[in-house]
Structure formats: structure tokens, C-alpha cells
C-alpha positions in Angstrom: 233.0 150.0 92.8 234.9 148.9 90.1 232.5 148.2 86.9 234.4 145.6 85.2 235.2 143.2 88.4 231.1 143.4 89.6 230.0 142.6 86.3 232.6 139.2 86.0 231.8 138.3 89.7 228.1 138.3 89.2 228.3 136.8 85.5 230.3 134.2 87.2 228.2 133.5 90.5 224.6 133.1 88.5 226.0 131.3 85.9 227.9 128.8 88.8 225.0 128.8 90.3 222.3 128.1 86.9 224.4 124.9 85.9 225.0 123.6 89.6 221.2 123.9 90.1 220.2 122.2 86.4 222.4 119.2 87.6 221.2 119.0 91.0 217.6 119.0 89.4 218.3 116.7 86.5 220.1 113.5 88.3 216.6 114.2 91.5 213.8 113.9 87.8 212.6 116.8 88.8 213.0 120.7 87.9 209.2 122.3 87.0 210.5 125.3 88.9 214.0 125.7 86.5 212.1 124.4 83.8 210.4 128.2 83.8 213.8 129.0 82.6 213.3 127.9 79.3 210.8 130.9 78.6 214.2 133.2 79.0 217.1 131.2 77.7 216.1 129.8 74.7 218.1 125.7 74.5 217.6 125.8 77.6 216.4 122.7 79.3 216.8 120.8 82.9 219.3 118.1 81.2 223.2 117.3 81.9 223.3 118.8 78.0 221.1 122.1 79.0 223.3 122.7 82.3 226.3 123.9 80.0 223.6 126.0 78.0 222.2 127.7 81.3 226.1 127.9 82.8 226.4 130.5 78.9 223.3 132.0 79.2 224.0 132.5 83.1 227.2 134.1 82.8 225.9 136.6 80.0 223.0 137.6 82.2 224.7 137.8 85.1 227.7 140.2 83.4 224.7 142.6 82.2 222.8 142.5 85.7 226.2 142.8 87.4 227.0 145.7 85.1 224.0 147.9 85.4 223.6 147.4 89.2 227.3 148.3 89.5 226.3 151.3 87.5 223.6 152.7 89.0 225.7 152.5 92.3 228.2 154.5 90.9 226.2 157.0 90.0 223.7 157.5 93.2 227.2 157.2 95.5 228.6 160.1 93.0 225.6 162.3 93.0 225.5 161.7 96.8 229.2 163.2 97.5 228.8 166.1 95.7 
């Protein structure tokens, strides 16, 4: 797998999917659930205004999370074939 193209998908999928979820929940009122969030991402907060903050702090986290799953894959695939 290449390390570079899992880590940008993923950072790009959770963050996509953070800020669609944020607006979704901040034109329904609602958003105890996401709200939790705000213990993680500090800035964060189910508003139009916090949806950009979550799309940041969801692309960051989803790059690292990406990253490391891509590279532990890599390595249990290598040890595997030898």
C-alpha cells in the first residue's frame, strides 16, 4: 500500500465526513453525540463556524490514523512474505 495516498484518502474521508456531520447536526439543533468531540479537538463546537474547525482537525487526524494503519500493514504483509 502506498503510505502517502492512504494517509491523504483517510485525512480526507474523516475530515469530509466531521464537517458534513457538524452541519447536518447544527441546522437539526441537535448534536450531544458530536458535541463529545469537543473533549478531542479543542474550538471545536456543533456550529456552521465549528464545521470548518472539525473539517482541519478531521483531516489532520485522519492523515495520522491513515498513516499508521497504512504502516502497520506494511509491515505485517512484509514480515508475512518473507
Amino acid at each position: 500500500m502506498n503510505l502517502k495516498a492512504s494517509a491523504i484518502a483517510a485525512g480526507i474521508l474523516w475530515g469530509f465526513l466531521v464537517f458534513v456531520f457538524t452541519i447536518i447536526e447544527a441546522a437539526r439543533g441537535l448534536g450531544q453525540t458530536l458535541g463529545k468531540l469537543t473533549a478531542i479537538y479543542v474550538g471545536y463546537s456543533v456550529t456552521y463556524a465549528g464545521s470548518l474547525v472539525g473539517l482541519v482537525y478531521g483531516f489532520v487526524t485522519g492523515v495520522l490514523i491513515g498513516a499508521a494503519f497504512c504502516w502497520l500493514y506494511n509491515r505485517f504483509c512484509g514480515a508475512a512474505a518473507k
